[in-house]
N, C-alpha and C positions, 0 to 999 in steps of 0.2 A: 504494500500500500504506500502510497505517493505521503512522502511529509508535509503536510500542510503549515506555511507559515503565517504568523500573525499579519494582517494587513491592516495598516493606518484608518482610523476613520476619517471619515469628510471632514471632522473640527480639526484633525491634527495637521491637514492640509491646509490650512488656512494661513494665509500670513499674518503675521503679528495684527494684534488688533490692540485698537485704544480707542477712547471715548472721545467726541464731537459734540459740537449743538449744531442742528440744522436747525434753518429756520422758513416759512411761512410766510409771504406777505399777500393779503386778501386785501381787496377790497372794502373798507369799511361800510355795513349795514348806515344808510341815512348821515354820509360824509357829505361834507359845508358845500355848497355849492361854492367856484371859484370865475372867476374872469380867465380867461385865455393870456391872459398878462401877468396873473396872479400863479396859475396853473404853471406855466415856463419858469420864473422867478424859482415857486418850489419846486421846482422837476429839478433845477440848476443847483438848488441848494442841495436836496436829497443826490444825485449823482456827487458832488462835489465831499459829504458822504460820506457814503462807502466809497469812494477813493482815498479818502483819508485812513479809513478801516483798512483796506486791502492795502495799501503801500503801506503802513504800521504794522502790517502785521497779524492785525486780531481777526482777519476775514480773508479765508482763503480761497474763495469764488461766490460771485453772487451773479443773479441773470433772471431776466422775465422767462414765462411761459407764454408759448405763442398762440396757445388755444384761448377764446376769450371765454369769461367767467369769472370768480369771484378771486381764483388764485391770481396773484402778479407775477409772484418773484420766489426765486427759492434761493437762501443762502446759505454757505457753510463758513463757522466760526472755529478758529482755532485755539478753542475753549473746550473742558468737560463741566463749565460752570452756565449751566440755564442764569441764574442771575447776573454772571457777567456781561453774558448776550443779551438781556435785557437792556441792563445797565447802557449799553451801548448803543443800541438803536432805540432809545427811549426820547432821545435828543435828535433823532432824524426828523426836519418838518415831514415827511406825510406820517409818518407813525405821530410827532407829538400834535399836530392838527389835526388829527381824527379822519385822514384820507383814507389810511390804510391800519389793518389790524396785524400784527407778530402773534403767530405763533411760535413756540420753540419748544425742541426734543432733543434729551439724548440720544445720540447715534453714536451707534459700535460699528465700526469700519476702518480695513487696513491701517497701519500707524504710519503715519509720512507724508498723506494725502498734500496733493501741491497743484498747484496750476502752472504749467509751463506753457509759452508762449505767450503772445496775445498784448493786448495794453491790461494795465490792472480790470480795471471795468469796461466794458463795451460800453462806448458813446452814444451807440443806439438806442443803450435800458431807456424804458419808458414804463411807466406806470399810469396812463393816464386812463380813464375810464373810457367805456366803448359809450 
């Protein structure tokens, strides 16, 4: 009879993992109505942002979703602390204006997660309502 050897499971194939906050930006339910002048201004400020966050450091990719609906944007912070990642986009005008709502979760996924290439944030993000 054939010797049978141990064979690694699925987890033990894994590469190292460590903790993340991802993050959520929706739509806020009965957000301010704004001016098309108003709307640019905070689009400018919120981009201007997370570029700050991502070239510091604390935000290792952010970007819209292109399907329209309640979700905007999804982020990843280079944090295991949800109240960090608060803390930090708490002072974005559309999150502190009530345009947009944060949610955030720990996320277990590979350890080292990076963004290579690219400019820090795509000049395109937009959050503006349909």
């Amino acid at each position: 009879m054939a010797e049978q050897r141990p064979t690694k499971s699925e987890s033990d194939r894994l590469p190292p993992m460590t903790h993340y906050v991802i993050g959520f930006l929706r739509q806020a339910p009965g957000a301010p109505t704004r001016t098309e002048t108003e709307a640019a201004e905070l689009q400018e400020r919120h981009l201007a942002h997370l570029r700050h966050l991502r070239e510091g450091g604390e935000l290792i990719t952010v970007g819209p979703v292109e399907e329209t609906g309640e979700l905007r944007g999804i982020l990843v912070f280079r944090t295991d602390q949800v109240a960090r990642a608060r803390q930090l986009m708490e002072v974005d005008p559309l999150v502190a204006g009530g345009y947009l709502v944060l949610d955030l979760y720990t996320w277990f996924a590979p350890a080292g997660l990076t963004l290579t290439g690219g400019p820090p944030v795509s000049p395109n993000l937009t959050f503006e309502s349909d």
